[in-house]
N, C-alpha and C positions, 0 to 999 in steps of 0.2 A: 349348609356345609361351610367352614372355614374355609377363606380363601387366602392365601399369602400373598401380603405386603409386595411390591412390585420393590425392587431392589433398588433403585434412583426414583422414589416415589414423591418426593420435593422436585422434579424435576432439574435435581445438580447438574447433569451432562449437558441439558439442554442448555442453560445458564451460563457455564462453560465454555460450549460452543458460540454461543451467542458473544461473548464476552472477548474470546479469542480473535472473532472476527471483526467485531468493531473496534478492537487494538489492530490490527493487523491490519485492516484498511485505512484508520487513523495516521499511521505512521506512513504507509507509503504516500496518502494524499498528503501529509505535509510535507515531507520531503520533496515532490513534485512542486509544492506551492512555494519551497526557500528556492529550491533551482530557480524557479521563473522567475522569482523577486530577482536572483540576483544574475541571470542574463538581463532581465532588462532593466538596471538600474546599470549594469556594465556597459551595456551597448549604448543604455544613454549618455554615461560618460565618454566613450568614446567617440560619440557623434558628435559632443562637444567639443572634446580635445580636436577633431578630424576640424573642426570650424573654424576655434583660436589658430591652429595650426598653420590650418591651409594647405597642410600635403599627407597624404594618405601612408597614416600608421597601418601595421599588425594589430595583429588580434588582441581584441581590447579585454576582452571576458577570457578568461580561463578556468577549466574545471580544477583548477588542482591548487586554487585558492585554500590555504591552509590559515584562516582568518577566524573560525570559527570557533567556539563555544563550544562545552562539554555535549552539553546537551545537542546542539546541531549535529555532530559525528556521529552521538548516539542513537541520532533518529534516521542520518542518515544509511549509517552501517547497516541499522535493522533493515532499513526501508530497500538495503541493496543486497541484504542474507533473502529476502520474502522475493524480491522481482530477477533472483539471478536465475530460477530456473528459467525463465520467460524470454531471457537476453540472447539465448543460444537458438531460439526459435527465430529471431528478425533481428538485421541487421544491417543498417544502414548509416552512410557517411554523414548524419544529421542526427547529432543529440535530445532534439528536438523530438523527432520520431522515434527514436530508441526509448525515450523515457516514456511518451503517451503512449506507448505501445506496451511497453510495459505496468503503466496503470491500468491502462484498459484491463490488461489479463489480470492484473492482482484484483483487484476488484473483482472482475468476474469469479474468479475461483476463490478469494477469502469472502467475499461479501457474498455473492448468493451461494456458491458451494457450501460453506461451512453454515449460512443459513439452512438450510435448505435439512444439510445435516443436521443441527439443532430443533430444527423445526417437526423431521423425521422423529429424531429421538424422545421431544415430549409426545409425539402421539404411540409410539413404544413403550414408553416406559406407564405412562398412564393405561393403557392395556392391560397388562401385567406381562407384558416379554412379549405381547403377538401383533401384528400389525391390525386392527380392525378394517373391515373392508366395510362400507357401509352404500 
């Protein structure tokens, strides 16, 4: 008997999904790795400055460094539309813990969630629409 063509039988969705999430984790973990570059190349300068000085400055590092590249705002913007659901969950007086709190979750939920989906969907879609139980 003829059997019909499963509907995503190159497995596209899976592909998709898989695709979605390695941009989607890409972009928060760099975003995470410009922040850290640039607290700690700020604080080193500061520790400097505090040395030559000899009397204790303010706060050396600022977030609202507007110093940056096209491309930087762009990776950051995205990397702060993906972890803003995650921001209202933890909340603390340390940047530090507010951003690794928020990688943590993005990763968990783009990286094995949206895995986990794609991975689902090629054994769906190779079925033909049923899940096989084996």
């Amino acid at each position: 008997m003829l059997k019909p063509d499963p509907a995503d039988g190159g497995g596209v969705l899976h592909r998709g999904l898989v695709l979605c999430s390695y941009v989607c984790c890409a972009l928060v973990i760099a975003s995470f790795a410009m922040f850290a570059r640039d607290q700690l190349s700020g604080a080193s300068k500061h520790q400097v400055a505090q040395i030559t000085s000899g009397a204790t400055a303010g706060q050396g590092v600022t977030s609202a460094d507007a110093h940056h590249g096209a491309v930087r705002r762009f990776i950051d913007d995205s990397a702060s539309a993906l972890t803003s659901p995650f921001r209202s969950i933890f909340q603390s007086s340390s940047e530090w813990a507010d951003r690794i709190f928020a990688l943590v979750c993005s990763i968990l939920v783009y990286g094995l969630g949206l895995g986990y989906l794609g991975r689902y969907a090629r054994g769906v879609s190779s079925s033909g629409g049923v899940a096989v139980r084996e």
